[in-house]
PDB file of N, CA, C and O in Angstrom:
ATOM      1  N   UNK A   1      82.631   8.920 138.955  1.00  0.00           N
ATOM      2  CA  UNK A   1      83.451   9.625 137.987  1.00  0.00           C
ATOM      3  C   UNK A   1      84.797   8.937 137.857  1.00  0.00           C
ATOM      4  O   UNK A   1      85.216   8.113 138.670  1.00  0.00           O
ATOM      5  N   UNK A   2      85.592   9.434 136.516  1.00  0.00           N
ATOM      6  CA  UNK A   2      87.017   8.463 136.285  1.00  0.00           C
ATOM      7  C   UNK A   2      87.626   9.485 137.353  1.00  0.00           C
ATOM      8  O   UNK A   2      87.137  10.454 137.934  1.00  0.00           O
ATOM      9  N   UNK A   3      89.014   8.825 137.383  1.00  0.00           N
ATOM     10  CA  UNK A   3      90.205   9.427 137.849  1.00  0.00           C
ATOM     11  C   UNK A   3      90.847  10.222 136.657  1.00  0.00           C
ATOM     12  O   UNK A   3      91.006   9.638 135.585  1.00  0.00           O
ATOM     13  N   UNK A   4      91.117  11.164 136.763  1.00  0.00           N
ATOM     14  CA  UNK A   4      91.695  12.490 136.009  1.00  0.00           C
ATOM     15  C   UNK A   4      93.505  12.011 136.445  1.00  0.00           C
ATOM     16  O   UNK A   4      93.874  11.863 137.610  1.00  0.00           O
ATOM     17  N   UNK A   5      94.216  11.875 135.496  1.00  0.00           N
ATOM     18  CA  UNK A   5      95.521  11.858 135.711  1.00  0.00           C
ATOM     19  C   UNK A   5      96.102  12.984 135.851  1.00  0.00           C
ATOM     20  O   UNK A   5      95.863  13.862 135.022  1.00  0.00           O
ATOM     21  N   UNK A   6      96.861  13.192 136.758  1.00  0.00           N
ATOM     22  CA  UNK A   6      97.666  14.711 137.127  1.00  0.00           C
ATOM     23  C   UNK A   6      98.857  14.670 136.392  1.00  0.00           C
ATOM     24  O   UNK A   6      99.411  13.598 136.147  1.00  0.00           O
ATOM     25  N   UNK A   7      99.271  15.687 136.042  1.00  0.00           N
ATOM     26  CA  UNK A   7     100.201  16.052 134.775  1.00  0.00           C
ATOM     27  C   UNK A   7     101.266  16.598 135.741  1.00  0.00           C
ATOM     28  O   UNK A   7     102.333  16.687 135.133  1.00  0.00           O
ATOM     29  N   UNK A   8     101.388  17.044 137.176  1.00  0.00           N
ATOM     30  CA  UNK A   8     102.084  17.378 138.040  1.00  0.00           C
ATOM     31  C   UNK A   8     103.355  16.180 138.539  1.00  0.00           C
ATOM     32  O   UNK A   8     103.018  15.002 138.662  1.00  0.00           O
ATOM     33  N   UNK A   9     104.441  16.499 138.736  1.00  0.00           N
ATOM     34  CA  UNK A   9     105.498  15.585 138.823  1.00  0.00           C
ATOM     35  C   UNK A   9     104.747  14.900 140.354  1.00  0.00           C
ATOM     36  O   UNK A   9     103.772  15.209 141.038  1.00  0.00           O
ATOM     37  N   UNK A  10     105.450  14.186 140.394  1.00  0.00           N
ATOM     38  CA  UNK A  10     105.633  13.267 141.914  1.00  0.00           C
ATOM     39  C   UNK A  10     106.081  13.818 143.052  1.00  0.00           C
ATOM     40  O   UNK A  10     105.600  13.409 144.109  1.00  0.00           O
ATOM     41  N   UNK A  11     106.933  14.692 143.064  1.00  0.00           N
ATOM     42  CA  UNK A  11     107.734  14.841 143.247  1.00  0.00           C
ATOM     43  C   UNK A  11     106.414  16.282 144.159  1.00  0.00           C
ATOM     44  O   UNK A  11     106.650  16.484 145.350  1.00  0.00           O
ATOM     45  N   UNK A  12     105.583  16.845 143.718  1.00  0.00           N
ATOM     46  CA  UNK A  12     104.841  18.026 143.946  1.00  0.00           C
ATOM     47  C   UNK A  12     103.390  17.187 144.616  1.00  0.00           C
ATOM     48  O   UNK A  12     102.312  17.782 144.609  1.00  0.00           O
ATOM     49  N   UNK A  13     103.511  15.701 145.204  1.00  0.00           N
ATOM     50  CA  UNK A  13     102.443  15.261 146.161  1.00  0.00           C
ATOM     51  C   UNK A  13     102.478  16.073 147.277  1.00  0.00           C
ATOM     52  O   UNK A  13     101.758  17.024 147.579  1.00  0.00           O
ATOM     53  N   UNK A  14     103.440  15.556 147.863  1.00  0.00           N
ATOM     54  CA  UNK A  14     103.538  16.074 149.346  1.00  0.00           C
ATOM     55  C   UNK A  14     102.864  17.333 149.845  1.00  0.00           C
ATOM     56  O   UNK A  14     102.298  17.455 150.931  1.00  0.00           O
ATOM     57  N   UNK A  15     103.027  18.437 148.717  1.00  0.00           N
ATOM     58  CA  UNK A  15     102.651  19.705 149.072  1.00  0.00           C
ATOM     59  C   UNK A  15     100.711  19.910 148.946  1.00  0.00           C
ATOM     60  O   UNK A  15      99.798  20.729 148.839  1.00  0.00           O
ATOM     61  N   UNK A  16     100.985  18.741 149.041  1.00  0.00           N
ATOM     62  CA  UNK A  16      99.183  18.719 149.233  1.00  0.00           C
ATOM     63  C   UNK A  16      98.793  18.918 150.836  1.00  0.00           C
ATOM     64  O   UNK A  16      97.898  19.557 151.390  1.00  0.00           O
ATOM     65  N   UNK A  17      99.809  18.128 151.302  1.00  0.00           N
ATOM     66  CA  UNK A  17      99.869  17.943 152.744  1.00  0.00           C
ATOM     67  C   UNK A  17      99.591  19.466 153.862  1.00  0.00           C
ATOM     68  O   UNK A  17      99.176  19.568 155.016  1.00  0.00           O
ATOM     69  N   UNK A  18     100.010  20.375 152.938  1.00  0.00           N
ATOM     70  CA  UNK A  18     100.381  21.520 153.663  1.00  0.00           C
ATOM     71  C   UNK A  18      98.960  22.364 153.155  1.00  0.00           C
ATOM     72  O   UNK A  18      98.410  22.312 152.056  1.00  0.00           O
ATOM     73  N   UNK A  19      98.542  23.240 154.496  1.00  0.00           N
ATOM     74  CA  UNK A  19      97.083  24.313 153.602  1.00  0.00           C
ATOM     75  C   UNK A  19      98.002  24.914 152.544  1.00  0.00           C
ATOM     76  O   UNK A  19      99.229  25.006 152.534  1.00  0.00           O
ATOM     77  N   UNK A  20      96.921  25.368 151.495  1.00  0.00           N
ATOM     78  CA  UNK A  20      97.160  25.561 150.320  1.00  0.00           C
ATOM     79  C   UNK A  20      97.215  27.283 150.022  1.00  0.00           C
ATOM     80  O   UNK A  20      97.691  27.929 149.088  1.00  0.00           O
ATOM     81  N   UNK A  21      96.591  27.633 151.106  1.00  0.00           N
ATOM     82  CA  UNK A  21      97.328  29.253 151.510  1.00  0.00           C
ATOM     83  C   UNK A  21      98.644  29.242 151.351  1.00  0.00           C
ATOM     84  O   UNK A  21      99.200  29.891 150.465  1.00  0.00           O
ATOM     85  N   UNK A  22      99.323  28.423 152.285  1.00  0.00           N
ATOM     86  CA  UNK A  22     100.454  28.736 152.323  1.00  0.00           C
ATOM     87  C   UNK A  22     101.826  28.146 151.303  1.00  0.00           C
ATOM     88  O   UNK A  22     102.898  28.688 151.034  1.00  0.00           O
ATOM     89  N   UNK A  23     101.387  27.127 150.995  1.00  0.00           N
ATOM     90  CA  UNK A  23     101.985  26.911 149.942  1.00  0.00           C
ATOM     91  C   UNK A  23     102.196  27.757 148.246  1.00  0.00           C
ATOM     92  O   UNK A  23     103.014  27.936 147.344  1.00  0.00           O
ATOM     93  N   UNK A  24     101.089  27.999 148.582  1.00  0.00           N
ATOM     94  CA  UNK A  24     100.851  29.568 147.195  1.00  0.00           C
ATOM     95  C   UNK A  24     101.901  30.411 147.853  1.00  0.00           C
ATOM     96  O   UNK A  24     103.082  30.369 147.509  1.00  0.00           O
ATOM     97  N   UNK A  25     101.398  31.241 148.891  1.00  0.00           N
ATOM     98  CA  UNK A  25     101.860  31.584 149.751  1.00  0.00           C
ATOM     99  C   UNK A  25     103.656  32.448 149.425  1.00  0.00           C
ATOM    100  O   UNK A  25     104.039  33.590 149.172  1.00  0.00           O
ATOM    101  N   UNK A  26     104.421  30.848 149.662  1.00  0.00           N
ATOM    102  CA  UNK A  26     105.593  30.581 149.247  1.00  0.00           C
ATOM    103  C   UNK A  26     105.847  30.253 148.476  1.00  0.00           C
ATOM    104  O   UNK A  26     107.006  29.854 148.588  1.00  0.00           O
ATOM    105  N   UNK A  27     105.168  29.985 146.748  1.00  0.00           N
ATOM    106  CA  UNK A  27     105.826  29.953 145.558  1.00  0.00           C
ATOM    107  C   UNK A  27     105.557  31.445 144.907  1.00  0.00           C
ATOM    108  O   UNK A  27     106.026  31.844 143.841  1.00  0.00           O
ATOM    109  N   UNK A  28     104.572  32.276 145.923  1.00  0.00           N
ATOM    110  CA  UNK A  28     104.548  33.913 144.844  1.00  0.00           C
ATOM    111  C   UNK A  28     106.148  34.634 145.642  1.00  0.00           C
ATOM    112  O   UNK A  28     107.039  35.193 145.002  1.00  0.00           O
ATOM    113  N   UNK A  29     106.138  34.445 146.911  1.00  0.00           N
ATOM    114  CA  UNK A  29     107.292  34.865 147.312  1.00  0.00           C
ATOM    115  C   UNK A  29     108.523  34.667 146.260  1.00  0.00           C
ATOM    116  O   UNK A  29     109.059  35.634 145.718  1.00  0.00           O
ATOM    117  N   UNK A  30     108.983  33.087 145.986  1.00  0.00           N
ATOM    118  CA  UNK A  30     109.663  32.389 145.231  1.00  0.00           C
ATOM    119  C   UNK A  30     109.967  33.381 144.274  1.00  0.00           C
ATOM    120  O   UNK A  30     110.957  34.110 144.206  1.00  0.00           O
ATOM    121  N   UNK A  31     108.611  33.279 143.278  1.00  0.00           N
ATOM    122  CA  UNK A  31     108.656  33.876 142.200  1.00  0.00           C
ATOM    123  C   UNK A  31     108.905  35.344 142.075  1.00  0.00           C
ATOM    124  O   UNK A  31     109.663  35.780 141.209  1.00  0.00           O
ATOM    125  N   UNK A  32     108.333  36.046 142.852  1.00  0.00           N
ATOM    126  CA  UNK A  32     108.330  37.179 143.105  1.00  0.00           C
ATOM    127  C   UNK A  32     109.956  37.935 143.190  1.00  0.00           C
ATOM    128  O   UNK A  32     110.487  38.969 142.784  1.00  0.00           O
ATOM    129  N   UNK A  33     110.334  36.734 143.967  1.00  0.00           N
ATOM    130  CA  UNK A  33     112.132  37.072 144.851  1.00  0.00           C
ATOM    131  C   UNK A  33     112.860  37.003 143.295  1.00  0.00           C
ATOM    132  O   UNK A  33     113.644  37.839 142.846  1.00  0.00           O
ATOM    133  N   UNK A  34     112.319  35.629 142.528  1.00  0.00           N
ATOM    134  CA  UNK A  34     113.269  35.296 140.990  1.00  0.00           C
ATOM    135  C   UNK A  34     112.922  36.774 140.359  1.00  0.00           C
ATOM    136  O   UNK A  34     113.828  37.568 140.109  1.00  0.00           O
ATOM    137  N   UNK A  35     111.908  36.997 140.186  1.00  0.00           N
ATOM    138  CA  UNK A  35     112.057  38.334 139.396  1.00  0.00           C
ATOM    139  C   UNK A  35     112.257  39.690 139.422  1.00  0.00           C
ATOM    140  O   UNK A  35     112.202  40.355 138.388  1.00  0.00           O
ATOM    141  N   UNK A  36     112.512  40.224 140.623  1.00  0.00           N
ATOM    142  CA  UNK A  36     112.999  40.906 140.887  1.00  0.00           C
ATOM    143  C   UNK A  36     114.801  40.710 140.955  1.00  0.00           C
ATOM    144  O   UNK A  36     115.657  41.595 140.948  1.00  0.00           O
ATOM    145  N   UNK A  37     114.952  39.344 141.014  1.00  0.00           N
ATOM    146  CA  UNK A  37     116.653  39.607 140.522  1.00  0.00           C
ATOM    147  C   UNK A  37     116.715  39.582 138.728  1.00  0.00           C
ATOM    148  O   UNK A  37     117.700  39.970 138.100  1.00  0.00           O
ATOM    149  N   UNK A  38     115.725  39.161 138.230  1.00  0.00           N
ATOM    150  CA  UNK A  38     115.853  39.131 136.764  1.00  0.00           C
ATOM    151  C   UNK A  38     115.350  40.743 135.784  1.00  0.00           C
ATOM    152  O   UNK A  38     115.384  41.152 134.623  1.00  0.00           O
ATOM    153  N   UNK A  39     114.924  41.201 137.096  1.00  0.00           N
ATOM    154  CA  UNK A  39     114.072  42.657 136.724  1.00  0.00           C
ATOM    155  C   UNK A  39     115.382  43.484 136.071  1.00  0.00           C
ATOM    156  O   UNK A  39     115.366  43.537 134.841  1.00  0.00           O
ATOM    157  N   UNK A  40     116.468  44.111 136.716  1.00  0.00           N
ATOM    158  CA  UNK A  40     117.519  44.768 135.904  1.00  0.00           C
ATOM    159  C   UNK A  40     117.814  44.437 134.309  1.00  0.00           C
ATOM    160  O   UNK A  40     117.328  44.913 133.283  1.00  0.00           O
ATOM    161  N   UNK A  41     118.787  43.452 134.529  1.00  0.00           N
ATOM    162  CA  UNK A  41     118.822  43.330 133.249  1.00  0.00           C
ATOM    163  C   UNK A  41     117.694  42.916 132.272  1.00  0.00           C
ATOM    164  O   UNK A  41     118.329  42.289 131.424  1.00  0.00           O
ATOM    165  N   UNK A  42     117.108  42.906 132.099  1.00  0.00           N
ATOM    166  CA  UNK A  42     115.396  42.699 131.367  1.00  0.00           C
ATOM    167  C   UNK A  42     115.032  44.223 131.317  1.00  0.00           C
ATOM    168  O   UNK A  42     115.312  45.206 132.003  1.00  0.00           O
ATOM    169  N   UNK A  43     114.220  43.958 130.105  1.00  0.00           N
ATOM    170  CA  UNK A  43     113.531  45.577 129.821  1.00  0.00           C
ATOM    171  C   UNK A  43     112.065  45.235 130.134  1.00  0.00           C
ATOM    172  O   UNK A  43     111.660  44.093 130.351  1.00  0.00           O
ATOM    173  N   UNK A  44     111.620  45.894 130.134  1.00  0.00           N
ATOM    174  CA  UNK A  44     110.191  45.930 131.265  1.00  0.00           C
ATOM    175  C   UNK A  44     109.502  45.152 130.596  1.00  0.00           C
ATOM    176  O   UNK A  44     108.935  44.301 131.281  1.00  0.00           O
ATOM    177  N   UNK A  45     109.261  45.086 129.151  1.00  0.00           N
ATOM    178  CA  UNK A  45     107.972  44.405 128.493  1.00  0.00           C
ATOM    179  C   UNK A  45     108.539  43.213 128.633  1.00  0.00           C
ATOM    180  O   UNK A  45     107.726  42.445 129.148  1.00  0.00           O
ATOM    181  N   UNK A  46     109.438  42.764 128.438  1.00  0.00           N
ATOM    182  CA  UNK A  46     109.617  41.011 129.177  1.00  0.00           C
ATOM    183  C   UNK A  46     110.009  41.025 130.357  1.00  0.00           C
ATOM    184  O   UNK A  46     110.487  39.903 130.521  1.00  0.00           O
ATOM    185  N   UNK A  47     110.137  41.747 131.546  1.00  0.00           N
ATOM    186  CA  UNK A  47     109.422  41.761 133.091  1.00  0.00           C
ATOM    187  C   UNK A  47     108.045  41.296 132.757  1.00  0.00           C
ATOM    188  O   UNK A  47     107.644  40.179 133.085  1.00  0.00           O
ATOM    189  N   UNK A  48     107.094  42.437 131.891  1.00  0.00           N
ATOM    190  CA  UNK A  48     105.607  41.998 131.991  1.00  0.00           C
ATOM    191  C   UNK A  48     105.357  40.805 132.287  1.00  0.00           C
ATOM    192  O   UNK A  48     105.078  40.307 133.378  1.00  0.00           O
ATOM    193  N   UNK A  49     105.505  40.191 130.915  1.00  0.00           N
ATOM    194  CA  UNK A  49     105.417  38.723 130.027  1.00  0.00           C
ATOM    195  C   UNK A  49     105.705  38.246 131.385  1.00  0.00           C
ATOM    196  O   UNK A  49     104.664  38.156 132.036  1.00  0.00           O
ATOM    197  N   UNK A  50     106.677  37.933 131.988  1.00  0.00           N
ATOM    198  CA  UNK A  50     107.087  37.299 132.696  1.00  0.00           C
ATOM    199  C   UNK A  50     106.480  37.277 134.444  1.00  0.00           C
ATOM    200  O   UNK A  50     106.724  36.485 135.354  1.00  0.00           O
ATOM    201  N   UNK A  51     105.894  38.111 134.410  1.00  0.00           N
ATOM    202  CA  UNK A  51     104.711  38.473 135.706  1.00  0.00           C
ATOM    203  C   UNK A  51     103.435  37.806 135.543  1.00  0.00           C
ATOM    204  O   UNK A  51     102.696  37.344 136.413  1.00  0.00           O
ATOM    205  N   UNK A  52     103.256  37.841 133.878  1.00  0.00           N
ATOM    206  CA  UNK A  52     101.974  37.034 133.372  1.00  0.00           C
ATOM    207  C   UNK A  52     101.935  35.925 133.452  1.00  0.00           C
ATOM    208  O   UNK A  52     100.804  35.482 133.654  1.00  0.00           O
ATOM    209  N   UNK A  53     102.870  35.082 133.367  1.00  0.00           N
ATOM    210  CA  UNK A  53     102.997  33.564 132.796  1.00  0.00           C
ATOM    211  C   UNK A  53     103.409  33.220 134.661  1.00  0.00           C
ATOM    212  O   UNK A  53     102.829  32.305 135.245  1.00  0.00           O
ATOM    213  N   UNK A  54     104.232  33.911 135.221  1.00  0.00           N
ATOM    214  CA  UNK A  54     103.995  33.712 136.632  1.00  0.00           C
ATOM    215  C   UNK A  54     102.806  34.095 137.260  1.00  0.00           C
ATOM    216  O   UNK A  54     102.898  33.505 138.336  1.00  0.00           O
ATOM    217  N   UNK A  55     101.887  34.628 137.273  1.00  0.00           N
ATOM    218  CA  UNK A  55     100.214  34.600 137.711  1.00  0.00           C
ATOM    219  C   UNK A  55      99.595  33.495 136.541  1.00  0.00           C
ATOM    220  O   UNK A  55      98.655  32.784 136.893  1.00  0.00           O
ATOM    221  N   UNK A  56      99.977  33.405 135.565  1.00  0.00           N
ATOM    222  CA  UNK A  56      99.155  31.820 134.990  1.00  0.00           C
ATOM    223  C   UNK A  56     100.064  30.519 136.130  1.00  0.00           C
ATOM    224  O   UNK A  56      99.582  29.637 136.841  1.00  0.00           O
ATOM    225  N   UNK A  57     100.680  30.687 136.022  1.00  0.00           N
ATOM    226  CA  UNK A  57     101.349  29.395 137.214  1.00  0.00           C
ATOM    227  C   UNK A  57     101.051  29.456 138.222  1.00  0.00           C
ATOM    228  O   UNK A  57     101.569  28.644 138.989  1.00  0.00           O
ATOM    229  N   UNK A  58     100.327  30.179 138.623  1.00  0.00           N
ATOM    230  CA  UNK A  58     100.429  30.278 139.964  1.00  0.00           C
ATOM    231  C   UNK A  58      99.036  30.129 139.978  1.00  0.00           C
ATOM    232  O   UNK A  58      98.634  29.616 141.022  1.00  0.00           O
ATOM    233  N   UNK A  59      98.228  30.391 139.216  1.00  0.00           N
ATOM    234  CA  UNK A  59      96.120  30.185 139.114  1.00  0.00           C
ATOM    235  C   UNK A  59      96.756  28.640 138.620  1.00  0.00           C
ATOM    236  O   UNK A  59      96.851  27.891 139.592  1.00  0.00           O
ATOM    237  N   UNK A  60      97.082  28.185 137.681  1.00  0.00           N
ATOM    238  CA  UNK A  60      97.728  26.487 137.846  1.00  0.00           C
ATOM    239  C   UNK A  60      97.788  25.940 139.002  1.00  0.00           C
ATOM    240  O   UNK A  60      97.154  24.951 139.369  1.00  0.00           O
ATOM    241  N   UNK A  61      98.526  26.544 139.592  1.00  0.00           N
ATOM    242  CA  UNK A  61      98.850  25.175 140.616  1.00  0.00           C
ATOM    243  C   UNK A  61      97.767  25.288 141.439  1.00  0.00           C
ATOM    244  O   UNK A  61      97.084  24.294 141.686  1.00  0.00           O
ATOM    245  N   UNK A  62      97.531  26.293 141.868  1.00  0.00           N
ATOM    246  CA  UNK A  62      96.246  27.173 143.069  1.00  0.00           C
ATOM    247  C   UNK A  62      95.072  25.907 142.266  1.00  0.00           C
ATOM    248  O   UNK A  62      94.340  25.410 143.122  1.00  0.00           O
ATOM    249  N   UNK A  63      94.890  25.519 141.253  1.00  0.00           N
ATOM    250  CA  UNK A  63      93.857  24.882 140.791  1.00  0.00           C
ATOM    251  C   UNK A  63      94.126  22.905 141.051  1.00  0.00           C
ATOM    252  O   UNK A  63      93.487  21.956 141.505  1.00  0.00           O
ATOM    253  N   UNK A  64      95.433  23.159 140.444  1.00  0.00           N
ATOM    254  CA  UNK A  64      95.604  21.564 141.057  1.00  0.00           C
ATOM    255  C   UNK A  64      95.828  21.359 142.480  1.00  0.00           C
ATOM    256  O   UNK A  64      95.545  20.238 142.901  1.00  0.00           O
ATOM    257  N   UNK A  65      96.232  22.128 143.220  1.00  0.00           N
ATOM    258  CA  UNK A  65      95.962  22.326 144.750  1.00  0.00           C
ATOM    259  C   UNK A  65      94.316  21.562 145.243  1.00  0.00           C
ATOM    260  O   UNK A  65      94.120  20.496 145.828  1.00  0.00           O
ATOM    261  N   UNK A  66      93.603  22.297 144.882  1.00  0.00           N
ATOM    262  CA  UNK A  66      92.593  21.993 145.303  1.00  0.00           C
ATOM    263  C   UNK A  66      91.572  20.758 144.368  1.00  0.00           C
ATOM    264  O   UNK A  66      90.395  20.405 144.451  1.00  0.00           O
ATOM    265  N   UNK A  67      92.367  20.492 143.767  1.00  0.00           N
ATOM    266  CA  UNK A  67      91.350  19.051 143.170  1.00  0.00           C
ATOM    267  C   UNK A  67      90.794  18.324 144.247  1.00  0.00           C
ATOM    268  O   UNK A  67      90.091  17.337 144.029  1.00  0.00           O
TER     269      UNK A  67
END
């Protein structure tokens, strides 16, 4: 089979290195921690949106993780 080029910076190799539990792990925390400081001022339906597109990023990376 070809080689599939990764669209992921360089910069996001390393974290291959680490199980991939835990690296998820610590970017839902991440995310989780960002939105809850962004939760106040925001009205809930763009909280939603914004819970969504953070669980699409996060099934993203969880997927390039494991190539």
């Amino acid at each position: 089979m070809g080689t599939v080029a990764s669209l992921a910076p360089e910069w996001l190799e390393p974290l291959r290195a680490y199980p991939s539990w835990l690296v998820l792990l610590c970017l839902a925390v991440t995310t989780a921690g960002l939105l809850t400081l962004l939760a106040k001022p925001l009205r809930w339906s763009l909280y939603l949106v914004l819970i969504g597109l953070g669980a699409l990023i996060l099934l993203g990376f969880a997927a390039w993780l494991h190539q």
